[in-house]
TORBA-360505 format. One record per residue (C-alpha): chain; residue number from 1; x, y, z. Coordinates in Angstrom, 1 decimal. Layout:
// TORBA-360505
   unit   pos        x        y        z
      A   NUM        X        Y        Z
...
This chain:
// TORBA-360505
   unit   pos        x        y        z
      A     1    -14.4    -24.5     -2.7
      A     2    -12.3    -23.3      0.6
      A     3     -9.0    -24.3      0.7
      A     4     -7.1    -26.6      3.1
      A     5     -5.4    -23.4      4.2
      A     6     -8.1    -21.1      4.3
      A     7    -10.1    -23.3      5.9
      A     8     -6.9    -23.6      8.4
      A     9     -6.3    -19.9      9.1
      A    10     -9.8    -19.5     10.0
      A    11    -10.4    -22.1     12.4
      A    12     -6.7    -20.2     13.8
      A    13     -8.7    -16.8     14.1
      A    14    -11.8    -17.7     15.4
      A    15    -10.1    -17.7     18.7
      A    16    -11.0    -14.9     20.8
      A    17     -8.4    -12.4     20.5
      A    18     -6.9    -10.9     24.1
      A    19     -5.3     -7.7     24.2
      A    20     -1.7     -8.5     24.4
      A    21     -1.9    -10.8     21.2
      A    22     -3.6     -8.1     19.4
      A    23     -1.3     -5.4     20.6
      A    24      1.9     -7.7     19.1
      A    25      0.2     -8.5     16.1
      A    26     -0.5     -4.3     15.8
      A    27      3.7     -4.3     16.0
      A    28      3.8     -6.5     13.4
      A    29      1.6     -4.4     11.2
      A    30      3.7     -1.4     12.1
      A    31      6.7     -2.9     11.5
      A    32      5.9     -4.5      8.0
      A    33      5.1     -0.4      7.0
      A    34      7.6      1.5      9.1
      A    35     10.4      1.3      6.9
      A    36      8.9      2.1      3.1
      A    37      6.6      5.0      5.2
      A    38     10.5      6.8      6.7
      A    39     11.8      6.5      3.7
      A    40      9.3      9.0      2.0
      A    41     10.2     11.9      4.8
      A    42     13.5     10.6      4.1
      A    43     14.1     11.2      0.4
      A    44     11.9     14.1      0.3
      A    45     13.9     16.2      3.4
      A    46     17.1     15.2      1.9
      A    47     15.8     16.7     -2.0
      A    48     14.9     20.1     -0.2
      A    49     18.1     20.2      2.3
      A    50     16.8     20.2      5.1
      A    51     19.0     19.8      8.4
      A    52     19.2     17.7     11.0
      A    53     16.5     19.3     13.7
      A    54     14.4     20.0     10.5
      A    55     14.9     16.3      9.8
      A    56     13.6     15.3     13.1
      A    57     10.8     16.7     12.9
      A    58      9.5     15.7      9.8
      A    59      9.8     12.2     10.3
      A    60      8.5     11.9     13.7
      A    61      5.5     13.9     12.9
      A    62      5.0     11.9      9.2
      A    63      5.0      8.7     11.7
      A    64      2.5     10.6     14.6
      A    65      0.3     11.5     11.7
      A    66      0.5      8.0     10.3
      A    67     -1.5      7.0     13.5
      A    68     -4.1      9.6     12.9
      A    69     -4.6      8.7      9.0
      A    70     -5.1      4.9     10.2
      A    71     -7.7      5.9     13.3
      A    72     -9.4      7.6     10.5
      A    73     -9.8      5.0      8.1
      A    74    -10.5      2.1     10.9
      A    75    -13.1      3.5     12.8
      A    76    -16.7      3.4     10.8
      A    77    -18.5      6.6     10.8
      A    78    -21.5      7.6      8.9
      A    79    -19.5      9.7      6.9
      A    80    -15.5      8.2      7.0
      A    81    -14.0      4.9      7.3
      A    82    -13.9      2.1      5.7
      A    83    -13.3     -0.4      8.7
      A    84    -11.1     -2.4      7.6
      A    85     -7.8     -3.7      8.7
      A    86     -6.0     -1.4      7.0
      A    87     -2.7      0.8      8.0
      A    88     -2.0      4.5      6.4
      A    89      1.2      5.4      5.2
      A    90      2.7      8.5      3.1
      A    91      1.9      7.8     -0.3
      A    92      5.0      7.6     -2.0
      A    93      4.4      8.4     -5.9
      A    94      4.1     11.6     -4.5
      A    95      8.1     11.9     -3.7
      A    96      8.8     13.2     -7.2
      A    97      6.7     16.0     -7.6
      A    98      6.6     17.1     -4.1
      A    99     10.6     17.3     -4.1
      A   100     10.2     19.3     -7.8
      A   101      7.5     21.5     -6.0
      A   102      9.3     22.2     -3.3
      A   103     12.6     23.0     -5.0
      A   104     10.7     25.1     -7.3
      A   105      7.8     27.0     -5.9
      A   106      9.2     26.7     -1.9
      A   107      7.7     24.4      0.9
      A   108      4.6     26.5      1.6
      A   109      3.1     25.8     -2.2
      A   110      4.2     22.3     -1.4
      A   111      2.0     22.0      1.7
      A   112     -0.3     24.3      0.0
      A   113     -0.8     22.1     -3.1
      A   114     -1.3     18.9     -0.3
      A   115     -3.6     20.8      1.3
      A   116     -5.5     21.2     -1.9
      A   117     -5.6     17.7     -2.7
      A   118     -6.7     16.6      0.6
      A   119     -9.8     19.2     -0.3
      A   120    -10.5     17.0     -3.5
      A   121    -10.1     13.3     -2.7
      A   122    -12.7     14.4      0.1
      A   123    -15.6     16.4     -1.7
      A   124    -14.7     13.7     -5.2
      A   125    -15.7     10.7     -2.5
      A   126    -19.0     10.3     -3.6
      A   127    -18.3     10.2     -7.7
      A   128    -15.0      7.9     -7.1
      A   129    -17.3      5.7     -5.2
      A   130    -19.8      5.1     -8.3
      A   131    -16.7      3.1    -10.3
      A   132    -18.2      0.0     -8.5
      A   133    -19.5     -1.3    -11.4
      A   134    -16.2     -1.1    -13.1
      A   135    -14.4     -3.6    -10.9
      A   136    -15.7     -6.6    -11.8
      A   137    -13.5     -9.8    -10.5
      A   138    -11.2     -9.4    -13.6
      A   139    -10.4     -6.1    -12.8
      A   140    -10.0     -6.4     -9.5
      A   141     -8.0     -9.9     -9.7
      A   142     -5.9     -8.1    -12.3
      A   143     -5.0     -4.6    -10.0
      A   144     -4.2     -6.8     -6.8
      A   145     -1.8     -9.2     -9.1
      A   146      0.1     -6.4    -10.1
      A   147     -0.1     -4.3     -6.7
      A   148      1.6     -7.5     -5.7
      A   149      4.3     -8.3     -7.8
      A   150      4.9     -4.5     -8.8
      A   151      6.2     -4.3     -5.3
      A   152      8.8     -7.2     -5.6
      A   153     11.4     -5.7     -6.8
      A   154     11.5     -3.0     -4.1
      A   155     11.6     -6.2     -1.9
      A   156     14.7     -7.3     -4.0
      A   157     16.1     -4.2     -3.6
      A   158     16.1     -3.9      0.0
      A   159     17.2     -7.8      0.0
      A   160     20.6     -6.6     -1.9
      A   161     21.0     -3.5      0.1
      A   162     19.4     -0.9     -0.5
      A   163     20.5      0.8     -2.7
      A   164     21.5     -0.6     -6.5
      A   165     24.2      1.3     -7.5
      A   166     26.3      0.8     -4.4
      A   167     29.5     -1.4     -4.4
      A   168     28.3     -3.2     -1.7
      A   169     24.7     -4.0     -3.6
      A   170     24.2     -7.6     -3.7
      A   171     26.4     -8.6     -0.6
      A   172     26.9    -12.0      0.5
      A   173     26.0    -11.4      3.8
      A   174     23.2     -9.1      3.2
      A   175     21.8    -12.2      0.8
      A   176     22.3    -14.8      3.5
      A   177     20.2    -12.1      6.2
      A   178     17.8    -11.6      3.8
      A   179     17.2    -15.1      3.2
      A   180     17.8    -16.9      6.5
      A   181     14.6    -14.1      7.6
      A   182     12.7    -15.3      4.7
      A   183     13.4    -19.2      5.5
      A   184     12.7    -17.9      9.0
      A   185      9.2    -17.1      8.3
      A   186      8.1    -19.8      5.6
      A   187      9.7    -22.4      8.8
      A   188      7.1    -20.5     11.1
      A   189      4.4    -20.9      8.5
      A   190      4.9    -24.3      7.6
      A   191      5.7    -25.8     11.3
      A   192      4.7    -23.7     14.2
      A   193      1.0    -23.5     15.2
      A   194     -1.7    -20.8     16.5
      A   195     -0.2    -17.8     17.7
      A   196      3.3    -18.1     17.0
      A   197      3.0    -18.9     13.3
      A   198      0.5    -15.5     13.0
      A   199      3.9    -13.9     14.3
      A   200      5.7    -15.2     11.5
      A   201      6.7    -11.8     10.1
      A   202      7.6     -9.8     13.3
      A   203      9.9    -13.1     14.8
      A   204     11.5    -13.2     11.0
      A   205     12.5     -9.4     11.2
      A   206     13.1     -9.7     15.1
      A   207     15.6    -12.6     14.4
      A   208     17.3    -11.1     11.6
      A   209     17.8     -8.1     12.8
      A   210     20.1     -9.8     16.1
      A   211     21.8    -12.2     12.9
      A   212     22.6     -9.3     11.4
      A   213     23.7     -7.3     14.4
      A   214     25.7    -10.2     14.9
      A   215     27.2    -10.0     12.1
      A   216     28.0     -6.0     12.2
      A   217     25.4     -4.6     10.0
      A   218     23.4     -2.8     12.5
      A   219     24.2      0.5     14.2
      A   220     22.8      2.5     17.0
      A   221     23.9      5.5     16.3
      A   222     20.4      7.3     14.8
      A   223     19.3      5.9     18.2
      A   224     21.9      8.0     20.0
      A   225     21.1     11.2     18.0
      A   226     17.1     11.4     18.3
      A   227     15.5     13.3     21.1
      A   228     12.9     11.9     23.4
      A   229      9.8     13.7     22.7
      A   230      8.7     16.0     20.1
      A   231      5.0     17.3     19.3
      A   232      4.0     17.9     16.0
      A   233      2.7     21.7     15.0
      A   234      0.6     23.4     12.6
      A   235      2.4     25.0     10.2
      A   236      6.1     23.6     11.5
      A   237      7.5     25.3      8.2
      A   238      5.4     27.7      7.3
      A   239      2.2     28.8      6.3
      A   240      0.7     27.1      2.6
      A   241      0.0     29.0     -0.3
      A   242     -1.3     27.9     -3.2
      A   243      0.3     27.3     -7.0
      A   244     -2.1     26.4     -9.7
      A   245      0.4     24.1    -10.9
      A   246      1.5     22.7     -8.5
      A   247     -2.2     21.8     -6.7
      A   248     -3.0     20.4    -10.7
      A   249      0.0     18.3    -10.1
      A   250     -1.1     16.5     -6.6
      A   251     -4.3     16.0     -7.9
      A   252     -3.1     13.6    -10.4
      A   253     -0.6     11.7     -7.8
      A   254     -4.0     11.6     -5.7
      A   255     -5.9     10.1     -8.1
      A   256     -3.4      7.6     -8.6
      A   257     -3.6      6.8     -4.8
      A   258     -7.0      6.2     -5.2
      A   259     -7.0      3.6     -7.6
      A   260     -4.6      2.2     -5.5
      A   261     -6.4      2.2     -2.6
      A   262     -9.3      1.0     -4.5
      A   263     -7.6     -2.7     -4.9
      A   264     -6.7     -2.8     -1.4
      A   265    -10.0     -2.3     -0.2
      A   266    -11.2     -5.3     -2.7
      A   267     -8.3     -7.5     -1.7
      A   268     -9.5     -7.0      1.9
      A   269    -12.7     -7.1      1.3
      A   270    -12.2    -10.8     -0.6
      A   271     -9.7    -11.7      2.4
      A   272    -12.3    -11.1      5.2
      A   273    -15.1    -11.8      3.5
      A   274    -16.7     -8.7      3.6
      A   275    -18.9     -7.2      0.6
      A   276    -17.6     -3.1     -0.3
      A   277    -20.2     -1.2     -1.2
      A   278    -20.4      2.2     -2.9
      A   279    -21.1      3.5      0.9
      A   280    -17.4      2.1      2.1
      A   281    -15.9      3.4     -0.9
      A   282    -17.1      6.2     -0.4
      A   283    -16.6      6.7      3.5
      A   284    -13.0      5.1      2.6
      A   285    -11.5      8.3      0.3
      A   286    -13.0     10.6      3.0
      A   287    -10.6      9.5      5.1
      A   288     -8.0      9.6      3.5
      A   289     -8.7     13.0      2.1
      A   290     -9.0     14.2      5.7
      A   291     -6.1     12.5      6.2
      A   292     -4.3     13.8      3.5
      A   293     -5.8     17.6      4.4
      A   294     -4.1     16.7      8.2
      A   295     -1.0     16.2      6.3
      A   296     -0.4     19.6      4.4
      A   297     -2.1     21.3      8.0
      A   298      1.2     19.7      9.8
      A   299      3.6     20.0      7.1
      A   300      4.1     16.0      6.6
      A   301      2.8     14.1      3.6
      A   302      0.0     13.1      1.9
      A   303     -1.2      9.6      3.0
      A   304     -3.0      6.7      1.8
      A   305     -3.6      2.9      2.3
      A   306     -0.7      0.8      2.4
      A   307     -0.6     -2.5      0.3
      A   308      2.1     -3.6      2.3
      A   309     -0.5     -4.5      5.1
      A   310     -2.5     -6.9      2.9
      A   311      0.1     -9.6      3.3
      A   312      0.4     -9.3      6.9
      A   313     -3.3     -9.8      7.0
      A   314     -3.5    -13.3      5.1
      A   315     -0.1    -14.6      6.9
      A   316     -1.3    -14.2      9.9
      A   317     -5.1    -14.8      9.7
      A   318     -6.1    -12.7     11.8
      A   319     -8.5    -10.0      9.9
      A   320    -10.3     -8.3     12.7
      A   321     -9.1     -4.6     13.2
      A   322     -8.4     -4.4     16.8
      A   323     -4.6     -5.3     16.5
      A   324     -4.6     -2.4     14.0
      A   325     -5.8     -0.2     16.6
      A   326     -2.9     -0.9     18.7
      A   327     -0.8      0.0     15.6
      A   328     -2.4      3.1     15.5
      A   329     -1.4      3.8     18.6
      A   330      2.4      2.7     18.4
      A   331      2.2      5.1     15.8
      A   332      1.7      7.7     17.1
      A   333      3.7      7.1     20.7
      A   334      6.9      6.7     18.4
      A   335      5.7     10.2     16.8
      A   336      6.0     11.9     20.1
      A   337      9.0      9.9     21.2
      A   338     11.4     10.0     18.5
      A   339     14.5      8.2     20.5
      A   340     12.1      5.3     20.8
      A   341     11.0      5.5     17.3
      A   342     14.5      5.7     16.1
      A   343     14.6      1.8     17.2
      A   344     12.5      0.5     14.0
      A   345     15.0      2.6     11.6
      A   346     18.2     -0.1     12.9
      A   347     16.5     -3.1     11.1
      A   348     18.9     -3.5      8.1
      A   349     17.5     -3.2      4.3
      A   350     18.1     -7.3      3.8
      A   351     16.1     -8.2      6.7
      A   352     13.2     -6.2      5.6
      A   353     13.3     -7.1      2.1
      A   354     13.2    -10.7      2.9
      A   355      9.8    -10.1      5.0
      A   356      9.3     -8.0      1.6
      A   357      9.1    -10.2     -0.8
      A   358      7.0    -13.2      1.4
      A   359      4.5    -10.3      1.6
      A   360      4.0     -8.8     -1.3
      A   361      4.2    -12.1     -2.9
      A   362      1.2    -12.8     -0.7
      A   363     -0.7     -9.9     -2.5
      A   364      0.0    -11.4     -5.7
      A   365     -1.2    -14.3     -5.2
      A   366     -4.0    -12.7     -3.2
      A   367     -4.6    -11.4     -6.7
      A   368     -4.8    -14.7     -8.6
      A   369     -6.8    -16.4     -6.3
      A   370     -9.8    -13.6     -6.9
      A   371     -9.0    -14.2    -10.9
      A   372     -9.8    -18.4    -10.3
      A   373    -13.6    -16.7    -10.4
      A   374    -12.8    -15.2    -14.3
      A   375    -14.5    -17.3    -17.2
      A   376    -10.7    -17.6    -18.6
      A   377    -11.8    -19.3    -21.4
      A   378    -13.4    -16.3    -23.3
      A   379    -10.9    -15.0    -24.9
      A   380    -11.9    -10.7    -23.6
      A   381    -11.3    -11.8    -20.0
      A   382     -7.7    -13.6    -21.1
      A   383     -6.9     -9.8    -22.7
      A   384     -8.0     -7.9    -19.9
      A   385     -5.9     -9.4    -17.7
      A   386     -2.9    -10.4    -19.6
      A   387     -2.1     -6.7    -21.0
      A   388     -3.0     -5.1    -18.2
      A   389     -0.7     -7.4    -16.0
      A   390      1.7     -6.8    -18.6
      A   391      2.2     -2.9    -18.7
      A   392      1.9     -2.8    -14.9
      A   393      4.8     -5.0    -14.5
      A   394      7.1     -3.7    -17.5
      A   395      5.8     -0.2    -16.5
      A   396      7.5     -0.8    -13.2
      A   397     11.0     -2.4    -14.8
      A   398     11.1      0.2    -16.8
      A   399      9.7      3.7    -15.5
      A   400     12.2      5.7    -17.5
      A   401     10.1      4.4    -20.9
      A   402      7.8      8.0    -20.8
      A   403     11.0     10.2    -19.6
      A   404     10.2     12.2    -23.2
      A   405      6.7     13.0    -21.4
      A   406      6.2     16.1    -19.9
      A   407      6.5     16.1    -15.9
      A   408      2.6     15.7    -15.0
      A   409      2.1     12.8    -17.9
      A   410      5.2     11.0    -16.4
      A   411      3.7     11.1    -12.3
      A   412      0.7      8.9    -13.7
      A   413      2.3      6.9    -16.5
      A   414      5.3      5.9    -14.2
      A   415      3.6      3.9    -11.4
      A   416      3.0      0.1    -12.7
      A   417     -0.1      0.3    -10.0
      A   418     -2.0      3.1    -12.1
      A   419     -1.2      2.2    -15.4
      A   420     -2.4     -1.4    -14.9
      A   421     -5.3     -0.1    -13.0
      A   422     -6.6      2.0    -16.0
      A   423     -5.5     -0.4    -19.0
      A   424     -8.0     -2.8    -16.8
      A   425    -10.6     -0.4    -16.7
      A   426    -10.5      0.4    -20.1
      A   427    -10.4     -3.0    -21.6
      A   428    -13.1     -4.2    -19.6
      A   429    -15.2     -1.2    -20.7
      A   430    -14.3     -1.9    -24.7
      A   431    -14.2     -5.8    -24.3
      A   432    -16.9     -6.6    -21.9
      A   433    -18.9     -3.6    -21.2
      A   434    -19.7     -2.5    -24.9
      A   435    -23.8     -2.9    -25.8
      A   436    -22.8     -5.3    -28.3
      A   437    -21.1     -7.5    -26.0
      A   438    -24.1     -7.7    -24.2
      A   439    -26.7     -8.4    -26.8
      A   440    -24.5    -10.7    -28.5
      A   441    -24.9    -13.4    -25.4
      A   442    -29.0    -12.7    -25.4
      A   443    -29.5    -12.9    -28.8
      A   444    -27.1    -16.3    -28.9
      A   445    -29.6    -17.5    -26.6
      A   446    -32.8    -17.0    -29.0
      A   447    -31.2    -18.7    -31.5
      A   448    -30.7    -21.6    -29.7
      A   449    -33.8    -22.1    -28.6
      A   450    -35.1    -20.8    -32.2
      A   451    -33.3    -23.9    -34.3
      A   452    -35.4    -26.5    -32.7
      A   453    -38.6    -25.2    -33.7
      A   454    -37.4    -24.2    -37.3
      A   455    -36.3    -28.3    -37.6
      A   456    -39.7    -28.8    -36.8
């Protein structure tokens, strides 16, 4: 049965879609990423020390190559793209171990080990693709649940600040701008109509941001000190070279961004009603090991599909991919014109963690509404979910629970996203995939229709 909403947003999108709508919904899109895919160049440049030009260059060509990674994953091709309305992003489990690789073995076994990945999440397309079968709607329900509402508390975070152990953390006025853009945009969704409510997300940010410049919390001043045009190059910081270690290492965080993109393609799949196939699975890591391969080749990141994205999708109803097109684009103008680029970075932590936490609550819910198809009342599917829920949220209050595991354990067993995806996978497989689980139903069956003829 549709609901009143559902049934709502798609009478909303069935509206043909004209280019300047679909280019402002694709600014949307790229807003709702742009700040959790700067922080990765960010936190990473800042680990290895790298200066100010060096700076510069990183993140304008992580955000050009951004725009390349989503091309690739948008357009259909017989052998990439899973065409969908998805946006690419730097992956960022991979902060850790790319700062410890760098720090340790230098940048070029960084890129080098990146590189290597790419290589492997491409040519391991076809046998990731064959896990179909085990992501059945419990599964499935369970990884986009805790996708979602994993990501809260980086919403919450941002919503304070920023940052958790400053002074400052949990401001007044960073709580009202936080808040006054989240009222903003549930006021959008709950009054305005057509268009304008689909722009829920980008006029919440939009408005905060002037409240908050209002109020003294925004500066200019990275605007200022970028330049107006850069163009990324192979090999920026030198050549790769390749660790054993090191390319071990990223093969694990790239697993993990598999699984992860796995549930966004199923949560996008249920939102726009499309059925993925082994075939867009499959097409859909080739991308993004080509993407990823792109990365290491320009010396940015690896990159993969961002769950951010999902809510923007079911706020604002509109599922085709051409505004996502457009984003693709903006990407990679702001990539070559850094100045302009530098404009996203003023929007204040609180503002974004407001729009944060209306989106990835979205994807939570996203999440439960796929579970509403789960038999709930046999007791394997309650497990399944409950645990798995479970250890992906505590996993993700408390990451520093496997700091006594050694470094490569700790890059899988520290993301909420991976450990829920796998305790999913595994209890299905021992609660509902066993052979004895599957006779026991048959042969319940032949009994039943047995005991009348033995009353006889």
């Amino acid at each position: 049965m549709q609901s009143k909403s559902t049934t709502s947003t798609s009478s909303a999108t069935s509206q043909p879609l004209s280019t300047w709508r679909a280019a402002i919904l694709g600014f949307q899109h790229l807003l709702a990423m742009y700040s959790g895919d700067v922080i990765v160049p960010l936190l990473i440049g800042g680990a290895l020390h790298f200066n100010a030009m060096q700076m510069a260059y990183l993140i304008s060509a992580d955000i050009f190559m951004c725009g390349v990674a989503t091309l690739l994953q948008l357009k259909r091709t017989p052998l990439t793209g899973i065409g969908l309305p998805v946006v690419l992003g730097c992956a960022v489990q991979a902060v850790t171990p790319l700062s410890a690789i760098g720090n340790q073995y230098g940048v070029g076994v960084m890129y080098g080990a990146i590189i290597s990945a790419g290589i492997f999440v491409f040519l391991s397309a076809g046998w990731f693709s064959k896990i179909k079968h085990f992501f059945p709607p419990v599964v499935t329900g369970s990884l986009i649940t805790i996708i979602g509402f994993t990501l809260i508390p980086v919403g919450f975070q941002d919503l304070g600040g920023g940052d958790a152990t400053a002074k400052s953390f949990g401001d007044p006025k960073m709580l009202l701008v936080g808040f006054l853009t989240m009222g903003i945009i549930l006021g959008l969704n709950a009054f305005a109509k057509g268009f304008l409510k689909s722009l829920s997300i980008l006029a919440g940010i939009l408005i905060g941001t002037f409240i908050a410049a209002a109020m003294g919390m925004v500066s200019l001043k990275a605007v200022g000190q970028a330049s107006w045009f850069h163009l990324p190059q192979f090999f920026y910081f030198g050549t790769p070279k390749f660790e054993w270690s090191s390319i071990l290492t990223m093969i694990l965080v790239s697993l993990t961004t598999m699984v992860e993109s796995t549930g966004v393609f199923f949560a996008l799949g249920e939102i726009t009603g499309k059925q993925i196939g082994e075939k867009d699975l499959k097409r859909g890591y080739r991308a993004e090991g080509i993407a990823v391969i792109l990365g290491g080749l320009f010396n940015t990141f690896p990159y993969s599909t961002f769950s951010e994205n999902v809510g923007v999708v079911q706020l604002s109803g509109v599922k085709t991919r051409k505004p996502l097109y457009f984003s693709a684009a903006f990407l990679m103008l702001l990539g070559l014109l850094p100045k302009i680029g530098a404009l996203a970075t003023v929007i204040p932590d609180p503002v974004l963690g407001g729009a944060m936490i209306v989106m990835f609550g979205m994807v939570g819910v996203q999440g439960i509404r796929m579970l509403q198809q789960v038999d709930f009342k046999d007791n394997n599917n309650l497990l399944v979910s409950a645990i798995s829920i479970g250890l992906g949220l505590g996993v993700t209050v408390y990451p520093q629970i496997f700091q006594a595991l050694p470094q490569s354990l700790q890059i899988v067993m520290n993301n909420g996203v991976v450990i829920g995806s796998f305790s999913a996978v595994l209890l299905n497989i021992i609660f509902n995939m066993r052979p004895a689980r599957k006779v026991a139903p048959a042969q319940a069956q032949v009994n039943s229709t047995a005991q009348p003829q033995n009353r006889k």
